[in-house]
C-alpha positions as CSV (number, residue, x, y, z in Angstrom):
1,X,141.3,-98.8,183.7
2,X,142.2,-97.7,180.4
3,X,139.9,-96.2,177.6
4,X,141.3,-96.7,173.9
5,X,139.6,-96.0,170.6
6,X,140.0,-98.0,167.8
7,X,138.8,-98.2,164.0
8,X,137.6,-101.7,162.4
9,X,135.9,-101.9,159.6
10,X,134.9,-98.4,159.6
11,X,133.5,-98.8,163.0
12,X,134.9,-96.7,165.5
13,X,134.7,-98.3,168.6
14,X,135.4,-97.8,172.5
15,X,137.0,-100.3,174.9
16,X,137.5,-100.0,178.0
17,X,140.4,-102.0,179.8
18,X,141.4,-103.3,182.9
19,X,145.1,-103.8,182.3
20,X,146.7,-101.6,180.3
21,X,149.5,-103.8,178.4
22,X,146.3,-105.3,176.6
23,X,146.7,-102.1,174.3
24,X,149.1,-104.0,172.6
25,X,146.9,-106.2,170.8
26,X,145.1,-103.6,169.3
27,X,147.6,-100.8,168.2
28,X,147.3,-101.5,164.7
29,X,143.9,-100.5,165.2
30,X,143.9,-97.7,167.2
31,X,142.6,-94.2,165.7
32,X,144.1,-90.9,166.3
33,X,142.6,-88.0,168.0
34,X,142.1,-85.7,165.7
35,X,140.7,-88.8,163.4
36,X,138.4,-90.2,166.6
37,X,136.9,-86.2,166.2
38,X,135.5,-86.4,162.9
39,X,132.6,-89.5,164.1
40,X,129.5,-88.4,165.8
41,X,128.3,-90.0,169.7
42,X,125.9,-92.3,167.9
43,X,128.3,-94.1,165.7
44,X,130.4,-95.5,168.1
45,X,130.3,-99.4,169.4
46,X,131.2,-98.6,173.2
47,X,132.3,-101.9,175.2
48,X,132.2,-102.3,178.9
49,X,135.4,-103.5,181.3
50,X,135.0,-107.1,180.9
51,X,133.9,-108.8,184.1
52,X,136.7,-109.3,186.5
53,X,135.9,-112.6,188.2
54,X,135.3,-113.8,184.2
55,X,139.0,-112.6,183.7
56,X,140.6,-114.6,186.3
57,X,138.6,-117.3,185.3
58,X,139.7,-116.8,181.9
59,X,143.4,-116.3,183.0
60,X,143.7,-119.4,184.7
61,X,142.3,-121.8,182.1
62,X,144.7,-120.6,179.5
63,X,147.5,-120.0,181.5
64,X,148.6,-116.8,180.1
65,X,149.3,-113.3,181.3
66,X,146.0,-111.2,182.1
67,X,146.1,-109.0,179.5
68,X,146.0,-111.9,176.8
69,X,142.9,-113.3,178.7
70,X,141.2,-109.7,178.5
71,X,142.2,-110.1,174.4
72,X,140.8,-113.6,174.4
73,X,137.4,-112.1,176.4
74,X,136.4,-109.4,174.4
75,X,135.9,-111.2,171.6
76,X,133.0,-112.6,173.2
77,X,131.8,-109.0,174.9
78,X,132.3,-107.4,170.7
79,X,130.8,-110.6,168.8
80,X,127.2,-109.4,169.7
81,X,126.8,-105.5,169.8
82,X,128.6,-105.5,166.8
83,X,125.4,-107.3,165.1
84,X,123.7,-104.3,165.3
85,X,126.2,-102.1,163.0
86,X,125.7,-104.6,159.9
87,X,128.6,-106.3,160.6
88,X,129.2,-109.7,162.3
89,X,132.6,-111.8,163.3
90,X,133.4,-115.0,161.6
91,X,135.9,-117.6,162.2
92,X,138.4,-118.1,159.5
93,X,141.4,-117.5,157.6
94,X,140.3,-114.8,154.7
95,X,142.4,-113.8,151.8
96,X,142.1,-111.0,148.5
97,X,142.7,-113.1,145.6
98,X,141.5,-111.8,142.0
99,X,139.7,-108.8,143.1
100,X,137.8,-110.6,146.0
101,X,138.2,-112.0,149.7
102,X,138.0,-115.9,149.8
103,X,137.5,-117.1,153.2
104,X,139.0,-120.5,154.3
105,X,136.2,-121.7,157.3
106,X,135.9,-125.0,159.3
107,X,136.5,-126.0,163.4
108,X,139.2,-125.4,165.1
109,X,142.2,-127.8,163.8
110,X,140.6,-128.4,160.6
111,X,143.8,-127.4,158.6
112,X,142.9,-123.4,157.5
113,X,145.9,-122.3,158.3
114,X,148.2,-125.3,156.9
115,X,146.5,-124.1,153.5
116,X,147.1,-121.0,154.0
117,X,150.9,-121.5,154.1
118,X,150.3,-124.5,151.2
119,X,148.6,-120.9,149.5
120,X,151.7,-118.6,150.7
121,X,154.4,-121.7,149.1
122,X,152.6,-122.1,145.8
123,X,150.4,-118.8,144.8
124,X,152.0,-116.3,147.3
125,X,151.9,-113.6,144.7
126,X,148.2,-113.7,143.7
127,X,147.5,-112.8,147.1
128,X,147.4,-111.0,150.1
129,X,146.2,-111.9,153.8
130,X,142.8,-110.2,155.1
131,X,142.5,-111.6,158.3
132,X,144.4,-114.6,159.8
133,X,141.5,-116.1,162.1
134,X,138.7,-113.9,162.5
135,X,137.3,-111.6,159.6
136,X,135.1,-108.7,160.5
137,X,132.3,-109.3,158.1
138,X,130.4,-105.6,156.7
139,X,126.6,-105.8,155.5
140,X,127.1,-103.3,152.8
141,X,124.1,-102.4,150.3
142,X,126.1,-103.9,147.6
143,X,126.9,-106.9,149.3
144,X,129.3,-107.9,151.8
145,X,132.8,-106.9,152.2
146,X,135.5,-108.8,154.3
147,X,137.8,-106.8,156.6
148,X,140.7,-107.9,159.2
149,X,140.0,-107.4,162.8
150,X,142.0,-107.2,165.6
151,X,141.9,-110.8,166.9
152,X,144.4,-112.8,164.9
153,X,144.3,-115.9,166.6
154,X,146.8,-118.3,168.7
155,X,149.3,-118.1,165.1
156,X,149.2,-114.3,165.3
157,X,148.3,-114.0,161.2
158,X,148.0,-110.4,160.6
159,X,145.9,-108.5,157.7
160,X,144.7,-105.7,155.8
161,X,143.0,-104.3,153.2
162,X,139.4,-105.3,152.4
163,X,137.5,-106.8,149.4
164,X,133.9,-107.6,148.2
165,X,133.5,-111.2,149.1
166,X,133.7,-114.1,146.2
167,X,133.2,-117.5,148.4
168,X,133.6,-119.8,151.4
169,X,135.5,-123.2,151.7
170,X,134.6,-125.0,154.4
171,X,137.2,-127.4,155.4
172,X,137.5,-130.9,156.5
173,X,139.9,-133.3,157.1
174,X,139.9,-136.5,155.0
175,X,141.9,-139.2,153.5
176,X,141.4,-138.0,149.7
177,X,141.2,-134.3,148.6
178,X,138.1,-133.3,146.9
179,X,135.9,-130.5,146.0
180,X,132.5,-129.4,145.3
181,X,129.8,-126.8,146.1
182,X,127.5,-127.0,148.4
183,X,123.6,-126.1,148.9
184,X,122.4,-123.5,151.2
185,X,120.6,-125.9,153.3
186,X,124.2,-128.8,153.4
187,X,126.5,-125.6,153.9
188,X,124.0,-124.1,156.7
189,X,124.6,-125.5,160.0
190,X,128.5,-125.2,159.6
191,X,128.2,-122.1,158.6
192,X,125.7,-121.0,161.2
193,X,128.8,-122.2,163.9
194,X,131.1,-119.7,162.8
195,X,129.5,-117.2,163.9
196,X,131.5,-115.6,166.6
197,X,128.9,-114.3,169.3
198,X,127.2,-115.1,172.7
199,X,123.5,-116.7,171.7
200,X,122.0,-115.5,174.9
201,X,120.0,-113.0,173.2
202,X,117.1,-113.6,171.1
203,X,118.2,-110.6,168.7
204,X,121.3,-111.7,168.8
205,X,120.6,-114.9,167.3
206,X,117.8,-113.3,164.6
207,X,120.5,-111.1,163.3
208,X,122.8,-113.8,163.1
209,X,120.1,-115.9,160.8
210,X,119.6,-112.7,158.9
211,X,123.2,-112.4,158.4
212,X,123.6,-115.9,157.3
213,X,120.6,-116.4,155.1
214,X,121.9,-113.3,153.2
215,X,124.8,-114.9,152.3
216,X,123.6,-118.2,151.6
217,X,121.9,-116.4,149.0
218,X,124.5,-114.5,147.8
219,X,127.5,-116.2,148.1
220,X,128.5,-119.2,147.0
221,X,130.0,-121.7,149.7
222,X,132.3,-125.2,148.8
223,X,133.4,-128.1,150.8
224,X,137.1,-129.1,150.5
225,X,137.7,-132.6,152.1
226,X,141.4,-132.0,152.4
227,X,144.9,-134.4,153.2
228,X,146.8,-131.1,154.6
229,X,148.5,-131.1,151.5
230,X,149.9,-129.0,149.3
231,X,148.1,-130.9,146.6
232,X,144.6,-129.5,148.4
233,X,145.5,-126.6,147.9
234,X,146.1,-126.6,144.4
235,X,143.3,-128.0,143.9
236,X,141.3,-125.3,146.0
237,X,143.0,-122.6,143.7
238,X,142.7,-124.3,140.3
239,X,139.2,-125.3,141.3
240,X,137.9,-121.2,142.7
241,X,139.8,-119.9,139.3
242,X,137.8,-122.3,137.3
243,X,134.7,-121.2,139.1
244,X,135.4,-117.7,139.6
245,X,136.1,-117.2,136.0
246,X,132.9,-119.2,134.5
247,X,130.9,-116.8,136.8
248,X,132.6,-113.5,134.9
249,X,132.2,-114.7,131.6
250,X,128.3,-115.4,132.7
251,X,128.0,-111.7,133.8
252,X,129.6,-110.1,130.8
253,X,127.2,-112.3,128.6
254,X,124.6,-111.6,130.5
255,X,125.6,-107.3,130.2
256,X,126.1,-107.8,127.3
């Protein structure tokens, strides 16, 4: 067993390993000493060992090295304390792009990160990578703010930084690329299942609808029917920079 400290999203938190090579998944997270000194007991998220039994389980159905299985697992054993420190995991590929994070949603295989490399190809100066697969999400009192976290997913898509979030695409597949913008109650149940937690816990699950009606309110969400193409993803960018900059000429009317 091995205890490591780590820092995500401003959230110190403890995990506790069984094999110690799974440190290497985490060290651009990990906190110093004298830096792990300056939070108090109550504001650390401490996790568990995950089961073992679960881990050989877990080992032997992706065929991989224990310590990537123990990786793999405690997304599971994070995804629901972590509700309680007004921050939640989501799937998906998020980027900073004019000021905000942008994050690129949808099931597994959808295409978010084909457009993120159609992104890196055509507008790979406008912005940089948050998180490659699974944002940490941060209920702040002026909204929410998108952060990497330390599970990058099976392409290994490394972030940083963090940004005040603009929007969501959801993705799907299609024969023609098209846009538009959703409703809270169309863009609700997909969104609802990217929600990275165990719903074996009735709290869990009333946070996660907290969470979620929040930012139905708040943020606006878009369906991109997409060809895997770097013609969708032009028309994601020219489409969000249409959008984005209607909405700031709206506010500076409106202070003004």
């Amino acid at each position: 067993m091995e205890t490591i400290e780590l820092l995500a999203a401003g959230l110190p938190i403890r995990l506790t390993l069984r094999h110690s090579s799974t440190r290497r998944y985490f060290r651009r997270f990990l906190l110093e000493t004298s830096a792990a000194s300056r939070f108090p007991s109550d504001a650390w998220l401490a996790l568990p060992p995950v089961d073992a039994s679960a881990l050989q389980q877990e080992q032997k159905r992706l065929g991989f090295d224990p310590a990537f299985a123990e990786y793999s697992l405690l997304i599971e054993a994070f995804g629901n304390p972590v509700l309680r420190f007004r921050r939640f995991l989501f799937h998906g590929v998020a980027i900073a792009w004019r000021g905000k994070a942008w994050i690129l949603t949808g099931k597994s295989g959808v295409g978010k990160t084909t457009q993120l490399h159609h992104w890196e190809a055509l507008f790979g100066e406008e912005y940089h990578l948050i998180s490659g697969d699974k944002a940490l999400i941060e209920d702040r009192d002026d909204g929410f703010w998108v952060h990497p976290s330390p599970w990058t997913g099976k392409e290994g898509e490394h972030g940083s930084g963090c940004a005040p979030i603009g929007g969501i695409v959801l993705l799907e597949q299609g024969k023609e690329n098209s846009i538009q913008r959703l409703s809270p109650a169309e863009a609700v149940f997909p969104l609802f299942l990217q929600f990275l937690y165990r719903p074996l816990e009735c709290e869990s699950v009333d946070l996660v609808c907290a969470y979620e009606e929040q930012l139905l309110r708040t943020v606006p969400v878009w369906k991109l029917v997409n060809r895997g193409d770097e013609a969708s993803a032009k028309l994601c960018h020219d489409y969000l920079l249409k959008e984005d900059r209607e909405c700031a000429t709206a506010s500076g009317t409106a202070s003004s």
